[in-house]
N, C-alpha and C positions, 0 to 999 in steps of 0.2 A: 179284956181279950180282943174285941173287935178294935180297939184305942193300937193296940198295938200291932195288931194286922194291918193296919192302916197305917201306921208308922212304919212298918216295914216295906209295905206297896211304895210309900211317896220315897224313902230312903233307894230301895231300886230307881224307879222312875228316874230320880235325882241321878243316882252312879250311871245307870246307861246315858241318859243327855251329857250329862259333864262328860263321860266316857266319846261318847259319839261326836263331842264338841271339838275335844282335845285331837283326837285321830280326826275328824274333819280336816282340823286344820293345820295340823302337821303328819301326817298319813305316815308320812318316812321312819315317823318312829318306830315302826312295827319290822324296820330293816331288814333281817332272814326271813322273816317267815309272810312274804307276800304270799305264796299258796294259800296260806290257809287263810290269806284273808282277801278274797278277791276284789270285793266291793272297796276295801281302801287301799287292796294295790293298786286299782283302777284309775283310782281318785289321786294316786301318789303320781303316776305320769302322763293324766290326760283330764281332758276337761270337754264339757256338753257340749253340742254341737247342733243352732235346728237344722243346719242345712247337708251336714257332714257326717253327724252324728256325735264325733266327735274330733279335736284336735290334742295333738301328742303336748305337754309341757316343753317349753325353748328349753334348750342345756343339751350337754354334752355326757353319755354314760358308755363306760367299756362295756364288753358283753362277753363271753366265755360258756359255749355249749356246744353241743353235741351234734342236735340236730331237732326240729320240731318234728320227727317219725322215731328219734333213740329211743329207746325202752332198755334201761337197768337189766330187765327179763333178758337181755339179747346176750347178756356174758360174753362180748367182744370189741376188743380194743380199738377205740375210732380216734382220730385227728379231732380235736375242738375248731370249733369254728369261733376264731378272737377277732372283735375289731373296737372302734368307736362310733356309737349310733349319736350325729349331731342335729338337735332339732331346731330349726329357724321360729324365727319371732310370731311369722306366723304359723305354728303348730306342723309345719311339716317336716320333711327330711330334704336334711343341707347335702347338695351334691355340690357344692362350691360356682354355684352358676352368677358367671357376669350379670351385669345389669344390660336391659335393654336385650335381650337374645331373641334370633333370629328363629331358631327351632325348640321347638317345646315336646317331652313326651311325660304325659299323663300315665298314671298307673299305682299299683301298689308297691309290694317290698322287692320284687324283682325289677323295679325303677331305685328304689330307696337302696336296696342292699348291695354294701360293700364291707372288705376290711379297714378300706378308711374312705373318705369323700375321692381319693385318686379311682378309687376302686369301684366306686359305682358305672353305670350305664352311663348317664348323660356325661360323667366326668371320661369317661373313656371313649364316647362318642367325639366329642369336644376335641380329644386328641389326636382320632383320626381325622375328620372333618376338616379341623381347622377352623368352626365357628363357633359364636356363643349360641349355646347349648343350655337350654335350664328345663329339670324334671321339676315334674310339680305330683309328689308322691306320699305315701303311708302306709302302713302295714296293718293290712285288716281294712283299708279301701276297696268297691267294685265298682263298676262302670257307672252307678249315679255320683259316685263319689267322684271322678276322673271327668263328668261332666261338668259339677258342679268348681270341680279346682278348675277346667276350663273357662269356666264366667269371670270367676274370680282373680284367675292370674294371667290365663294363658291369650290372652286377649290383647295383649300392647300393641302397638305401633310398629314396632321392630318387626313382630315376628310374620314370619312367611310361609310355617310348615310345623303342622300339628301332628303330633303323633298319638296314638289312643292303643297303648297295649292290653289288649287284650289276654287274660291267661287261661288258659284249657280246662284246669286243674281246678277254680272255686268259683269263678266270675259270676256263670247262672247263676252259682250259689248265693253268691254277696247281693244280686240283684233281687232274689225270693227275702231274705233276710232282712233287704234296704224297704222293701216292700211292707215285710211285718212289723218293721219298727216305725212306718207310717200309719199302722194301722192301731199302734196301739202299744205292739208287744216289744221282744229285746229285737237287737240287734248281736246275731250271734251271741258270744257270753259275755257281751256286755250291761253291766248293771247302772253307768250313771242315767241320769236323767237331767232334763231341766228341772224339774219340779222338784222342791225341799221336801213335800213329805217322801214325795216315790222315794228318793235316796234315802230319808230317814228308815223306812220303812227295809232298803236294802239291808243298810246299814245293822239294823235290827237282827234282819236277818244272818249277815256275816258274824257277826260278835257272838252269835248264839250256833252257830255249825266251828266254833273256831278250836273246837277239842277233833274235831274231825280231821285225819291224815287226807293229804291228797292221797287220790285216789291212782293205782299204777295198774294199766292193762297186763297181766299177768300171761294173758292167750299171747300175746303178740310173740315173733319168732322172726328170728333175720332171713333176708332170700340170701343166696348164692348167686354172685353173677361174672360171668367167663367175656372178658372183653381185652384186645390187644393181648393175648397168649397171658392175661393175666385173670386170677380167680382172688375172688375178696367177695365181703357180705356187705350186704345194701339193703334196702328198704324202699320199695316205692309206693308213696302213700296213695294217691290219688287213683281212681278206679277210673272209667271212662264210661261217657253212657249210653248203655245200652238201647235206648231209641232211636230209631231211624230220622237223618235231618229232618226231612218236614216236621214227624210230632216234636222235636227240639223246637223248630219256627213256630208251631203252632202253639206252643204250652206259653204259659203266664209270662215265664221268664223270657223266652224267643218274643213275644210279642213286645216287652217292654225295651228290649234291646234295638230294635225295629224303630221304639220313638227316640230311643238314646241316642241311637246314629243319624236318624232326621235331624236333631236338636244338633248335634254335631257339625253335621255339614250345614245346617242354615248360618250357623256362629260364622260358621271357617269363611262360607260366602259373603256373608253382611261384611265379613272384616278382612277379605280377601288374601285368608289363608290354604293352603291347600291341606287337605288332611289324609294321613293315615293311617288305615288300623295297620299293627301288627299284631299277629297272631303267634303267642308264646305255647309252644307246648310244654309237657306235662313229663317228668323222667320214665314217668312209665309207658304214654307215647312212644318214644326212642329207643328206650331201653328193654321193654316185655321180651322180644326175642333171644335177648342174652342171658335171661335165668336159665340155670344152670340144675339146681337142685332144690326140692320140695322140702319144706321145712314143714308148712302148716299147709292148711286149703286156702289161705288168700293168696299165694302163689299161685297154686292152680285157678284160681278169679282171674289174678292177672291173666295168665295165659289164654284162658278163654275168651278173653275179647282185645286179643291181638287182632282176629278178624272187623271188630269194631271204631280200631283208634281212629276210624278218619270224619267221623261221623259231624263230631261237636264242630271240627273246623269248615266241614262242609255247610253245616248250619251258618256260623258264622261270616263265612266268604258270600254266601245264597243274600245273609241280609245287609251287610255290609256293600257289596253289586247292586241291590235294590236302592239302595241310595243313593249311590255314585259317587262310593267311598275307595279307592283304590285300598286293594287288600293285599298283605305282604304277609309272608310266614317262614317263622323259623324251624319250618321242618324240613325241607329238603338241606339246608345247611345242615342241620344238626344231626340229622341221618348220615350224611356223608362222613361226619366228624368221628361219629359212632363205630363207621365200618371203618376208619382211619385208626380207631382203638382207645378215643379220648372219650374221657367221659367228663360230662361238662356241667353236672350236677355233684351239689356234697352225698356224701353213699346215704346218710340219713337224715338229709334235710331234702324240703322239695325244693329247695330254690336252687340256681344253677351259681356255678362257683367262679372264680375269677376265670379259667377259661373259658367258662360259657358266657361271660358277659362281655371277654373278646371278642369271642366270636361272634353274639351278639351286633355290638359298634359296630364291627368291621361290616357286618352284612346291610346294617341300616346304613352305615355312610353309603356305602355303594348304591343305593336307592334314592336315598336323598342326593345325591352328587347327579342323579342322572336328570335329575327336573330342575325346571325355571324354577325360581323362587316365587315370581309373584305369575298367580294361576286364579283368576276371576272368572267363573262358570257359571252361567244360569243354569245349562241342563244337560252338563258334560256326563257321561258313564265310563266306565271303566270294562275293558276287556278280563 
């Protein structure tokens, strides 16, 4: 009896290793059903990172969705968002950028996203402008990550003007998250690691929840929103926060943001680039005043802190002027756009869509058009 409980334990043991060996090392097999397997969907388009966390796999994948706020639950017919996500050799997102460029902007997917490489930020910058232009971006990057692409890329010779996008919407968040994953723990819901056993041990874990359905918010409900004499359903995910700027400055994340943009402008000065932040907001920044009709109570959340939305950006501008970072934001544009009737966000995604990242270019050339290129400051500030 015990001969053959024992026989059965190493016959396991055996199946999950081999099992774990085989999806280790071609992950892609599991094809439809990355949901249900997160630790080797993980594995199938990215890889460990000390300093990053992690970078995307090079290659080139269509994509076909909805929106990262759709919910099934919502029973209403949306536009897909299609394009091609291409990722460079070194693990990031290909905006088609020349060699040697002169302007650089650091960021996540709203640097990265487009429906093709024409369609991105810095490729649409590029077009207005008229210079080389190269993003150095990711999807699921915050501001250590947008520092650390600055070491690493945004530092040549050529360039003469750094940009640090800032977004409304997760950034504290990616910075408390960048934090725990120094300390120990994940990084949002990310499961690699450097370490073989931690991954084994993921791994372990995914192969045994893999009877388990993703899981679908069932509560969630579409808003209603009245804009340009037209009404359609929307979703804005992001909330805004309720603290007043200082405790924003003063909490964990305000303070670490404080040495990001030090770190920031000491780079830009040793290497005699001028830098700056722009400040991306949030659709429901913009957008709060044009709900229309209550579906659920996170509608009425939004509403309640329309008095609120200006808070995070005051934080931000407060420590971005402490360092003598000239600060740029895309809110009075995007307000204007709004009362003009465009909406510049997908209804159920948070990122803004091809004409917010027109509009976008167009407001940053006009910014960057208006300065020297080369800007050496010991102890310059910003008004």
């Amino acid at each position: 009896m015990k001969k053959s409980l024992f026989s059965i334990l190493c016959f396991f043991v055996l199946t999950f290793l081999l099992s774990f060996a085989i999806l280790f090392i071609f992950p892609k097999i599991l094809g439809k059903f990355p949901s249900r397997f997160p630790f080797f969907a993980q594995l199938s388009g990215f890889v460990p990172d000390e300093k990053l966390v992690f970078r995307a796999i090079p290659g080139s994948k269509k994509y076909r969705f909805r929106g990262d706020s759709y919910s099934e639950s919502f029973a209403v017919n949306s536009d897909f968002i299609e394009g091609e996500r291409t990722i460079t050799a070194q693990g990031l997102a290909d905006d088609g950028a020349p060699p040697s460029p002169e302007i650089v902007l650091l960021g996540d997917s709203f640097v990265q996203m487009g429906h093709s490489t024409a369609d991105t930020l810095p490729a649409r910058l590029r077009g207005v402008i008229k210079r080389k232009v190269a993003g150095y971006s990711l999807y699921w990057y915050g501001p250590y990550q947008y520092l650390e692409l600055y070491r690493q890329f945004g530092l040549q010779p050529s360039v003469r003007k750094a940009v640090f996008c800032f977004f409304e919407g997760n950034d504290f968040k990616d910075i408390r998250e960048y934090r725990n994953w120094q300390q120990g723990g994940r990084y949002h819901h990310f499961l690699l690691e450097q370490s073989l056993m931690k991954n084994i041990f993921s791994a372990f874990l995914d192969i045994f929840h893999l009877s388990q359905s993703p899981k679908e918010n069932q509560k969630k409900s579409p808003m209603e929103m009245s804009l340009g004499g037209k009404t359609f359903p929307a979703f804005l995910l992001y909330g805004n926060d309720s603290r007043n700027p200082d405790q924003i400055i003063a909490s964990e994340e305000g303070r670490a943001l404080v040495q990001i943009f030090h770190e920031f402008r000491v780079l830009s000065e040793k290497h005699c680039i001028k830098p700056y932040i722009l400040f991306i907001p949030s659709s429901t920044r913009i957008y709060s005043k044009y709900l229309t009709k209550d579906f659920n109570p996170i509608t009425e959340l939004k509403r309640s802190q329309i008095p609120l939305l200006d808070h995070t950006e005051i934080a931000v501008r407060s420590i971005a002027h402490s360092q003598g970072i000239r600060f740029e934001s895309l809110v009075p544009t995007f307000t204007k756009a709004a009362e003009r009737g465009d909406f510049l966000y997908y209804p159920f995604d948070s990122h803004w869509n091809s004409l917010g990242r027109a509009e976008a270019a167009s407001f940053l050339a006009n910014v960057l058009q208006k300065d020297s290129d080369h800007h050496c400051y010991p102890d310059n500030t910003f008004d």
